[in-house]
GUBATOR-769935 format. One record per residue (C-alpha): x, y, z; chain. Coordinates in Angstrom, 2 decimals, padded with zeros to 5 digits, always signed. Example, Ala and Ser with C-alpha at 12.3 -4.5 7.8 and 13.67 -1.06 7.14 Angstrom:
GUBATOR-769935
+---------+---------+---------+----+
!    east !   north !      up ! ch !
+---------+---------+---------+----+
! +012.30 ! -004.50 ! +007.80 !  A !
! +013.67 ! -001.06 ! +007.14 !  A !
+---------+---------+---------+----+
***
This chain:
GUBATOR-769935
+---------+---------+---------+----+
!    east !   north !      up ! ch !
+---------+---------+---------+----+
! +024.36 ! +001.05 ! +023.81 !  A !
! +026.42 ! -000.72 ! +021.23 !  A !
! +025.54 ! -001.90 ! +017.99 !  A !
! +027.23 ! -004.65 ! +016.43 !  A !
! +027.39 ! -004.23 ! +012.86 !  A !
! +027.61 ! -006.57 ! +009.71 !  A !
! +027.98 ! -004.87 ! +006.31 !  A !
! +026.02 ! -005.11 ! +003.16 !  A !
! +027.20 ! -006.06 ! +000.37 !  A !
! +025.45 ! -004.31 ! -002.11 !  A !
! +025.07 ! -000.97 ! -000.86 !  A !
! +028.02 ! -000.01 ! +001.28 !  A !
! +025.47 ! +000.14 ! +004.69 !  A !
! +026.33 ! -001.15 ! +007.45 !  A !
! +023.48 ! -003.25 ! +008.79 !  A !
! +023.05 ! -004.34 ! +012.60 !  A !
! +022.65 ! -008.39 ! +013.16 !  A !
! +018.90 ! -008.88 ! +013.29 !  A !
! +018.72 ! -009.28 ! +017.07 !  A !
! +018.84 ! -005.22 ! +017.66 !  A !
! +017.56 ! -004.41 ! +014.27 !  A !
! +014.18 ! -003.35 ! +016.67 !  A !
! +016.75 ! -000.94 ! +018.73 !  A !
! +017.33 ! +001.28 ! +015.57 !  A !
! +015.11 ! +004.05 ! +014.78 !  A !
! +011.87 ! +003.84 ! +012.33 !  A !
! +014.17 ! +005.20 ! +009.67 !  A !
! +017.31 ! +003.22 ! +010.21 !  A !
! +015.54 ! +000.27 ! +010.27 !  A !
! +013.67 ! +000.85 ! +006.71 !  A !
! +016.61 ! +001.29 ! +005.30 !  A !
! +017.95 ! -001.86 ! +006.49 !  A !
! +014.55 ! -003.49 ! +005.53 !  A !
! +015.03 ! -001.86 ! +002.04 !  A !
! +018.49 ! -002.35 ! +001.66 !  A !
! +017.43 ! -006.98 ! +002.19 !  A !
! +014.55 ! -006.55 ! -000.04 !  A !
! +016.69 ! -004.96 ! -002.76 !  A !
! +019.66 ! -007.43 ! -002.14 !  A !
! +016.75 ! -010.35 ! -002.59 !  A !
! +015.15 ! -008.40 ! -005.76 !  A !
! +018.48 ! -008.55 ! -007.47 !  A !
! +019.16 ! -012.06 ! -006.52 !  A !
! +015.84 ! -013.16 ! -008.17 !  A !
! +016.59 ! -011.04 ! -011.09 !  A !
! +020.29 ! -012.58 ! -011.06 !  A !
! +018.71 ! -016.67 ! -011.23 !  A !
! +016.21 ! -015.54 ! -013.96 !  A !
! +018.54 ! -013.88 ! -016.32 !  A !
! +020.86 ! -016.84 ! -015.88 !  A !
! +018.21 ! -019.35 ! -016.56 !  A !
! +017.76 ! -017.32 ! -019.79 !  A !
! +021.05 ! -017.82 ! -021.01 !  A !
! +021.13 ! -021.95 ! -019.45 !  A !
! +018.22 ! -022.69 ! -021.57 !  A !
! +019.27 ! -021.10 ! -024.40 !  A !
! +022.31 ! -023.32 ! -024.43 !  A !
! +020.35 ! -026.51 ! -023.25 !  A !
! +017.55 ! -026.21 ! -026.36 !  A !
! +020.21 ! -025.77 ! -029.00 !  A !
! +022.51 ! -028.03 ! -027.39 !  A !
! +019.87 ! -031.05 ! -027.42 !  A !
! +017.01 ! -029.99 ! -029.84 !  A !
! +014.32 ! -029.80 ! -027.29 !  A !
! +011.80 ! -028.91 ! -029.60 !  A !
! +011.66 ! -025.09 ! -028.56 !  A !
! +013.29 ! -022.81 ! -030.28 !  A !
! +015.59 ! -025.40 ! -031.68 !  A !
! +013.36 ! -028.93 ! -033.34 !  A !
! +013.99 ! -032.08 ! -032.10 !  A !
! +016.92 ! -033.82 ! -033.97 !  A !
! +018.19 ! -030.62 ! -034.96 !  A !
! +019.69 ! -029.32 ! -032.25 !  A !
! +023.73 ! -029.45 ! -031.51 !  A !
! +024.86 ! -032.95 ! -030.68 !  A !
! +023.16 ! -034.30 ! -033.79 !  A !
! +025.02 ! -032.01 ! -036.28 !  A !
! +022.69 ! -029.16 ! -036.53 !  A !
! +024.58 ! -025.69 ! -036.22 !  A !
! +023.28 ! -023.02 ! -033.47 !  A !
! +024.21 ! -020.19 ! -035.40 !  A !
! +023.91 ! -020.77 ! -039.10 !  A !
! +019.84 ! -020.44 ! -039.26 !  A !
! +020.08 ! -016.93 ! -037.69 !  A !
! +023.28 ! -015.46 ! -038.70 !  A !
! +022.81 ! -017.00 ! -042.23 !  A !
! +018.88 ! -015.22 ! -042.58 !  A !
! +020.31 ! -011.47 ! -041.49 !  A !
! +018.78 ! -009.54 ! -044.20 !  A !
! +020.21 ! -006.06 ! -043.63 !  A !
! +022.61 ! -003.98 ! -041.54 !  A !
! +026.46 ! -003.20 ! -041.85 !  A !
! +027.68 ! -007.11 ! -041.00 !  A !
! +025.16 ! -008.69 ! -043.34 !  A !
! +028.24 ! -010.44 ! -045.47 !  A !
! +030.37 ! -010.80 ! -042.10 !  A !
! +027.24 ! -012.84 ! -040.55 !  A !
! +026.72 ! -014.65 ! -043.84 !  A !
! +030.31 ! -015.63 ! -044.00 !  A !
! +030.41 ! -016.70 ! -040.11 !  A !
! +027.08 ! -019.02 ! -040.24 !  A !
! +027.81 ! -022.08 ! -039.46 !  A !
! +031.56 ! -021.77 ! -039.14 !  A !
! +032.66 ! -024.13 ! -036.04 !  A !
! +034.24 ! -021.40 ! -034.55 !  A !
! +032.02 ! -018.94 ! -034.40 !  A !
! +029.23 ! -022.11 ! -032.87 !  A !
! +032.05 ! -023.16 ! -030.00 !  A !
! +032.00 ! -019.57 ! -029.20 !  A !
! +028.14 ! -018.60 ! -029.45 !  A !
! +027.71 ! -021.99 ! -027.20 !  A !
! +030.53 ! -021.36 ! -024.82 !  A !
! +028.66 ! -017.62 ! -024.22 !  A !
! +025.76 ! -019.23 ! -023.14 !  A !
! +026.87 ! -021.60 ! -020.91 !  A !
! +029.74 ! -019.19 ! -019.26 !  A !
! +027.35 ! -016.54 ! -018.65 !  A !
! +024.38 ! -019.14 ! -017.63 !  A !
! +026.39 ! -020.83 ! -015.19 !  A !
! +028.26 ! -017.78 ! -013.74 !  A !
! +024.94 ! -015.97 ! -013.39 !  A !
! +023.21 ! -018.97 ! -011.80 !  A !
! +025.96 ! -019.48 ! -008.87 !  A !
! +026.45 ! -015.57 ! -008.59 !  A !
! +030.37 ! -015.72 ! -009.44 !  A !
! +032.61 ! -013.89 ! -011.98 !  A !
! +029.78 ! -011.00 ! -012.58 !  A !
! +032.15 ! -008.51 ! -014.25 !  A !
! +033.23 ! -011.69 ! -016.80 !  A !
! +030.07 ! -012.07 ! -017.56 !  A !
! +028.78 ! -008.56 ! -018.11 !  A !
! +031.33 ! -008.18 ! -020.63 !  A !
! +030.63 ! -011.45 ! -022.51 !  A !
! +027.06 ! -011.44 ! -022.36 !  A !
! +027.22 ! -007.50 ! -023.11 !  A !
! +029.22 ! -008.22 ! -026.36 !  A !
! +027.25 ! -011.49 ! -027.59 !  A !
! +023.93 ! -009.11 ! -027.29 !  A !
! +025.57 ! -006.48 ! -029.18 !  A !
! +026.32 ! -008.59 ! -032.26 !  A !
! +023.06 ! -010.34 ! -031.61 !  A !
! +021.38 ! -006.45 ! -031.60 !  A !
! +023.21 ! -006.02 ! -035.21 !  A !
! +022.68 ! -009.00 ! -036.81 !  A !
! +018.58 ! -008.13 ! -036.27 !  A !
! +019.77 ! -004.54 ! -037.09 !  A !
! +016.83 ! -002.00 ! -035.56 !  A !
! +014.64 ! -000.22 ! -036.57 !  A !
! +013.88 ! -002.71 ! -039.31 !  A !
! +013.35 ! -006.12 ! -038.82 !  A !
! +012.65 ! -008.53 ! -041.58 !  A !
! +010.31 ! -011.70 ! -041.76 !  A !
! +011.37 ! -014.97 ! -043.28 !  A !
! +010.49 ! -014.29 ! -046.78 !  A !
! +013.02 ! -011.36 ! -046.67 !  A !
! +010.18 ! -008.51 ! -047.19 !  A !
! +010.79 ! -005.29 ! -044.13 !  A !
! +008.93 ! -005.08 ! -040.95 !  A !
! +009.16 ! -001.97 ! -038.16 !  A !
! +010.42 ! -003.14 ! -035.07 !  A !
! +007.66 ! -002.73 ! -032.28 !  A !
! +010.54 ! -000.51 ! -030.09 !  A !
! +014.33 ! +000.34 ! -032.36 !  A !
! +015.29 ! +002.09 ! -028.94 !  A !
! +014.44 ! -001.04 ! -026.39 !  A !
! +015.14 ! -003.70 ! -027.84 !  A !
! +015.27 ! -006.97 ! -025.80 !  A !
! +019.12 ! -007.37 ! -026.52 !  A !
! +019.74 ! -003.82 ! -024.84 !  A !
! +017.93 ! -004.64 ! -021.81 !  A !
! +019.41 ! -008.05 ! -021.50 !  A !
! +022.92 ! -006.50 ! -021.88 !  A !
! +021.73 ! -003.78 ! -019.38 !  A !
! +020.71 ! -006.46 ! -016.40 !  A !
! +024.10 ! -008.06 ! -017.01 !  A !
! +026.14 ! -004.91 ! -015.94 !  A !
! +023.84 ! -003.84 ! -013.21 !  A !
! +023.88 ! -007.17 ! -011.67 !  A !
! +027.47 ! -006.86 ! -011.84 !  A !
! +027.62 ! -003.59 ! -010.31 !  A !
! +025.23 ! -004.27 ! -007.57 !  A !
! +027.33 ! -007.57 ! -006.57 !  A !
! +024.35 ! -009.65 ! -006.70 !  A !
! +026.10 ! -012.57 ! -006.04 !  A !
! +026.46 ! -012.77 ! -002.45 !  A !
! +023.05 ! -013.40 ! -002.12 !  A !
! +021.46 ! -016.68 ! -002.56 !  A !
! +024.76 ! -017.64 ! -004.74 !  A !
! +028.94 ! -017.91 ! -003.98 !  A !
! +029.37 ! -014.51 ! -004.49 !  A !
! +031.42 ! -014.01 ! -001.28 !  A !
! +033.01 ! -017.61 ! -001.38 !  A !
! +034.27 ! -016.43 ! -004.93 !  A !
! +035.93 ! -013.45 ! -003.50 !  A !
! +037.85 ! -015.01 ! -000.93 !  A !
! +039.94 ! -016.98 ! -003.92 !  A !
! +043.22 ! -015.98 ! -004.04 !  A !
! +043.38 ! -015.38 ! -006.91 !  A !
! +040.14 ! -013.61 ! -007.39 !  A !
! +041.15 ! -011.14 ! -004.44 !  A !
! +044.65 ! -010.43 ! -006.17 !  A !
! +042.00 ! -009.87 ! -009.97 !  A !
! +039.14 ! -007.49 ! -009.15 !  A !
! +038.35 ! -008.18 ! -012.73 !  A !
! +037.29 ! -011.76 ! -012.31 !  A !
! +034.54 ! -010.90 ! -009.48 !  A !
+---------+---------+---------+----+
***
């Protein structure tokens, strides 16, 4: 009997068109089961992350009283970077952050991160882009907290609970497997994305 096939885009398999998937063997067919569930896993995990980086950008865009107060936050002259980078107490870039806090520059760019990778995340296009952004603003976001020590606010040395996971690693980690796993062509425009000209002639910008 034939099959007809329609392939996955995550993991290479060709999966049959659920109409025959109960033709297939026990096995076959929990891999195809497994092979959805893990497309829909990453998907979730995709929105989430991207959320992370939208609000991020939203609070210290408008103050929303978060992380950022109310009145403080971007559009009413407050700076999104000079409270952190300005209060790095130790590792190898404590001058370079101290110099770049605050600088308009280095805020357009911090801001324009967040949004870029929030918004590229959230509609499940340009990936790679934003693996290598978000990858890079964690790293200097890693150093500037500089594990294993962190320090409190009145500038005396704490342990960090984990120097090997830190949050900034595992953020920078979801970004490249998400990327990898071309998460999004599912629930996103993942595969409307790749059909751009000029995204099919740039395998970079997927």
């Amino acid at each position: 009997m034939a099959v007809h096939e329609q392939p996955h885009r995550h993991t290479g398999l060709r999966l049959p068109s659920r109409g025959i998937r109960s033709a297939l063997r026990p096995d076959e067919a929990a891999n195809a089961s497994a092979a959805t569930a893990g497309s829909y896993a990453f998907a979730g995990l995709r929105l989430l992350t991207g959320f992370v980086f939208l609000w991020a950008f939203l609070d210290k865009t408008f103050g929303l009283g978060y992380a950022t107060p109310s009145g403080k936050g971007w559009i009413d002259g407050g700076s999104p970077t000079k409270g952190f980078l300005g209060s790095v107490a130790a590792g190898p870039m404590k001058s370079t952050f101290h110099s770049w806090a605050g600088a308009a520059w280095v805020d357009w760019l911090f801001m324009a991160g967040l949004l870029g990778v929030g918004v590229a995340l959230v509609a499940g296009v340009a990936l790679r882009l934003a693996a290598v952004s978000g990858t890079v603003m964690m790293a200097f976001m890693w150093l500037a907290e500089w594990p294993p020590a962190r320090h409190l606010s009145d500038g005396s040395p704490t342990m960090s609970p984990n120097p090997f996971a830190d949050y900034h690693v595992i953020y920078a980690v979801v970004l490249v497997a998400l990327a990898a796993a071309g998460a999004g062509a599912t629930w996103g425009l993942g595969r409307l994305w790749e059909r751009l000209p000029l995204v099919s002639r740039s395998p970079w910008l997927r």
